[in-house]
C-alpha positions in Angstrom: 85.3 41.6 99.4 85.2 41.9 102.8 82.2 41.2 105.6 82.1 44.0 108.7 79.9 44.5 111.5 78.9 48.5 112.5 77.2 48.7 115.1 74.3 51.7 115.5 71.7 52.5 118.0 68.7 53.9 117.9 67.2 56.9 119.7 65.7 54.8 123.2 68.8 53.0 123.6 67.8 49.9 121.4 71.3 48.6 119.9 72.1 46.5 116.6 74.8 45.9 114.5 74.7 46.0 110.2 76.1 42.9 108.6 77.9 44.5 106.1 79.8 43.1 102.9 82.0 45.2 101.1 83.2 45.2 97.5 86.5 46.6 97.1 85.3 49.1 94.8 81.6 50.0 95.6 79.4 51.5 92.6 76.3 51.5 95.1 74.8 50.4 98.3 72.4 48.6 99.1 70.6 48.3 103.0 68.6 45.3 102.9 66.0 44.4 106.0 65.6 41.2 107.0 62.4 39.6 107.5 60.1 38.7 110.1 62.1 36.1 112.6 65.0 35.5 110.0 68.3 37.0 111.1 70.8 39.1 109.3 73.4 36.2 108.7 71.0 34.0 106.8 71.2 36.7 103.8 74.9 35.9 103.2 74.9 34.4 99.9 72.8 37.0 98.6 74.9 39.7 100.1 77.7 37.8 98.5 76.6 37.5 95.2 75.8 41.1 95.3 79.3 42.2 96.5 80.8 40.4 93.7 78.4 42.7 91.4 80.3 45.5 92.9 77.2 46.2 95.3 77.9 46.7 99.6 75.1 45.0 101.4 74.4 45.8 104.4 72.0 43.1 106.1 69.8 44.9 109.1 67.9 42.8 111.6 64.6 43.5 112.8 64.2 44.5 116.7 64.5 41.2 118.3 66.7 39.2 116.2 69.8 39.1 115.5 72.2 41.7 117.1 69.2 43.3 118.1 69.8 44.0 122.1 66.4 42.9 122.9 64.2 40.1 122.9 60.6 39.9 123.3 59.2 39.2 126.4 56.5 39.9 129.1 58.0 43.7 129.1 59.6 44.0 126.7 57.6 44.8 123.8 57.4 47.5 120.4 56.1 47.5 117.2 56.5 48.6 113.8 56.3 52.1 114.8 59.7 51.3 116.6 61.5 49.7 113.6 60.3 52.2 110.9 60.8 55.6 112.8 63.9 54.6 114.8 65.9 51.9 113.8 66.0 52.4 109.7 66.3 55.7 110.4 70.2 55.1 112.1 70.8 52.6 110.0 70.1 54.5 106.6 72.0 57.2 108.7 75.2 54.9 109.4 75.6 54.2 105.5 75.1 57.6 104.5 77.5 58.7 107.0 80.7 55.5 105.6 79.4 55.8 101.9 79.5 59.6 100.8 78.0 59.4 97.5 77.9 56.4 96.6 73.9 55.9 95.6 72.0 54.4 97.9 69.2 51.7 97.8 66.6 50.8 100.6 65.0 46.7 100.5 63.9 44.1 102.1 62.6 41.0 102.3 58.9 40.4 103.5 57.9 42.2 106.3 61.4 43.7 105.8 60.3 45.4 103.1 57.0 46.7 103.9 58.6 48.4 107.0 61.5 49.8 104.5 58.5 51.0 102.0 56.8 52.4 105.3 60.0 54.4 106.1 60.9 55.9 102.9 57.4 57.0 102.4 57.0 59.2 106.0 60.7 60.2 106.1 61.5 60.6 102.5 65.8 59.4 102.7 67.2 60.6 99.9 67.7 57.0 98.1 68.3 55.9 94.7 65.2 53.2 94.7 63.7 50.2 96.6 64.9 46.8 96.0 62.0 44.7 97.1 62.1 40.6 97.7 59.2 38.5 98.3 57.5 41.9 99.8 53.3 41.4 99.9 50.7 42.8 102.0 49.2 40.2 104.8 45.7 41.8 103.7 43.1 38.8 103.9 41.0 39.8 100.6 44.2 39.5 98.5 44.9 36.0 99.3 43.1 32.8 98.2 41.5 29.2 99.6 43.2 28.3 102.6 45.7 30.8 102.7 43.2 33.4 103.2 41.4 31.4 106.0 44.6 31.1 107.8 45.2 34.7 107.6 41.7 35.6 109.2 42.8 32.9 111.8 46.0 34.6 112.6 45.3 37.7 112.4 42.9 36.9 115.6 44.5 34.4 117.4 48.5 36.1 117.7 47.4 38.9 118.8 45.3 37.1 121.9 48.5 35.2 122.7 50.1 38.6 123.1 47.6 39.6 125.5 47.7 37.0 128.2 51.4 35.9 127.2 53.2 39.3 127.0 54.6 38.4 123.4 54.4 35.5 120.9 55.5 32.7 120.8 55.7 32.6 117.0 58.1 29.6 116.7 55.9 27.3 118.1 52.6 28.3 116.5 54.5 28.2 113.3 54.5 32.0 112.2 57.9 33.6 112.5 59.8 33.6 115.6 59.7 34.9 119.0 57.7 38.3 118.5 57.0 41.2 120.4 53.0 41.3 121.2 52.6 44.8 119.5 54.1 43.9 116.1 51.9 40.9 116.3 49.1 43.6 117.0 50.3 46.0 113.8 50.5 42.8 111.3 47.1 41.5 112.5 45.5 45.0 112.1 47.3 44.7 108.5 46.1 41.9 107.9 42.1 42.4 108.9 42.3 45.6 107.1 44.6 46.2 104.7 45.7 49.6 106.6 49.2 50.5 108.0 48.4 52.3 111.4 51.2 51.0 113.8 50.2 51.4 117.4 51.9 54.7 119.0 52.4 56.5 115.5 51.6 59.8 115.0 52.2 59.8 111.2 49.2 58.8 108.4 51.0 56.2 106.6 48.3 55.3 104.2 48.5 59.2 103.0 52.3 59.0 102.5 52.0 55.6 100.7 49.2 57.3 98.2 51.8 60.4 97.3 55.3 58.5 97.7 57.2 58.7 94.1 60.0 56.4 94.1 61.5 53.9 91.8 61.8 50.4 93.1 62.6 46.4 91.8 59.8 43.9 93.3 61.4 40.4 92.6 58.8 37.6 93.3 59.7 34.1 93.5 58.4 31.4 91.1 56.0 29.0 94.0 56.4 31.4 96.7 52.6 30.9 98.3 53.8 33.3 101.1 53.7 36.1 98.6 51.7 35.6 95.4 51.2 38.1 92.9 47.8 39.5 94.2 49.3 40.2 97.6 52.6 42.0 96.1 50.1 43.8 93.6 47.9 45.0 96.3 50.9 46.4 98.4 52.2 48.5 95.4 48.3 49.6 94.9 48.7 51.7 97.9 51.2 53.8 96.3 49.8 54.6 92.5 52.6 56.9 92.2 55.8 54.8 92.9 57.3 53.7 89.5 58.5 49.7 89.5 60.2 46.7 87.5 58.8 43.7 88.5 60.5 40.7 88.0 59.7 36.9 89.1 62.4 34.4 89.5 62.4 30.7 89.2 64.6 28.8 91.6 66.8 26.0 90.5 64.9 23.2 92.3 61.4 23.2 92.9 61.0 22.6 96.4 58.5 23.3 99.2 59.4 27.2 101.0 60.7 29.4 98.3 59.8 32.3 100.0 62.9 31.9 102.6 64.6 29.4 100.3 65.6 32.1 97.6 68.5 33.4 100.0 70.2 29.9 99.8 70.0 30.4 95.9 70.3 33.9 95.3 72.3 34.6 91.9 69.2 35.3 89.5 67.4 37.6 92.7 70.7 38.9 92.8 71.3 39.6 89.2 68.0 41.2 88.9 68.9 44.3 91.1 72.1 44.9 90.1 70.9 45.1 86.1 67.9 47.3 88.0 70.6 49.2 89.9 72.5 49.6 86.8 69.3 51.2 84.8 68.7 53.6 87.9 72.1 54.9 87.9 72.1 55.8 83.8 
């Protein structure tokens, strides 16, 4: 097993770099995106645990983070329209180009995912499945009690900090990290109402979630209140026509922030896409 870096850049010059482990003999692939303000390297023990499964990870950070070449700031600024029709695009493009036939697999974590499901459903890759952690829909209605206050909140108050600051500061006002103000802008429209129309995008996403057929692994985590069933349910909603396993996980100790502690305990999330891989491939 061994852990690379290829490095890919998108079509307006924005430059990253795929954290990629290796298997020595790889049966599939797997390209994983990370989610909102967590960078690539954090997803090491899952990428790990899959590797050993005979499984090549390749960990991709949003715009922003990471190896991304940019950082939000007052101008310097994009949206999901950026990471979903330019930067999965290379990087599904960079693994089809190493891997030959070995099958592919699109995922993510979070907003990770969301942005992955977005993808494959206006671009149709020709992929194996989705492999789907922790992946719900910010929507306000599917939430509950304070959660679903907090979401109205957000959903207006990011976006103003945006306005006058030129991005977010997401690390102090507790929501992610440093974010660009438009993504801020496309997750709060999201999350008011329940629609996908990222700022500057030509293509109707909601009409190529309702016709996207593709097979997929949503694997929630037992206590995760950042993505309870409802608001995974509602997400998968949108696309009547996709065909899933769903599969919740308990973590070993039950402790506060299972919806980024999962990576740090990964074997059963782990386990339960490669058995899923190994179903899709038969």
């Amino acid at each position: 097993m061994t852990t690379e870096r290829w490095p890919v850049r998108a079509d307006d010059g924005h430059s990253f770099e795929l954290l990629v482990t290796r298997p020595e003999h790889s049966r599939a692939a797997l390209l994983f995106v990370c989610a909102m303000g967590v960078e690539a390297s954090y997803y090491q023990r899952f990428a790990d645990a899959l590797s050993q499964r005979g499984i090549l990870v390749a960990l991709c950070d949003l715009r922003g983070h990471g190896t991304s070449s940019l950082r939000p700031r007052r101008g310097v600024d994009f949206g999901y329209r950026e990471i979903v029709e330019l930067d999965i695009p290379v990087a599904v493009a960079a693994l089809n180009q190493r891997m030959g036939d070995v099958p592919l697999c699109l995922g993510g974590h979070s907003l990770g995912g969301q942005l992955a499901v977005l993808h494959v459903a206006a671009a149709r890759p020709k992929i194996a499945g989705m492999a789907l952690v922790a992946c719900a829909i910010p929507y306000y209605r599917s939430w509950t009690g304070k959660t679903r206050a907090w979401i109205r909140f957000a959903s207006v108050v990011l976006p103003v900090a945006g306005f006058i600051l030129g991005y977010v500061p997401g690390d102090r006002l507790g929501f992610g990290g440093t974010e660009a103000k438009t993504l801020m802008r496309d997750w709060a429209q999201n999350a008011r109402t329940a629609r996908y129309e990222p700022v500057g995008s030509d293509v109707d996403y909601e009409a190529a979630l309702a016709d996207l057929v593709v097979d997929f692994i949503t694997v929630n985590i037992g206590g995760d209140e950042m993505a309870p069933p409802n608001a995974v349910e509602y997400m998968f909603e949108k696309a009547p026509r996709a065909r899933g396993r769903r599969v919740e996980v308990e973590l070993s100790e039950d402790k506060p922030g299972a919806h980024f502690r999962w990576a740090r305990d990964p074997e059963d999330v782990a386990l339960a896409i490669a058995d899923w891989i190994d179903s899709e491939k038969r």
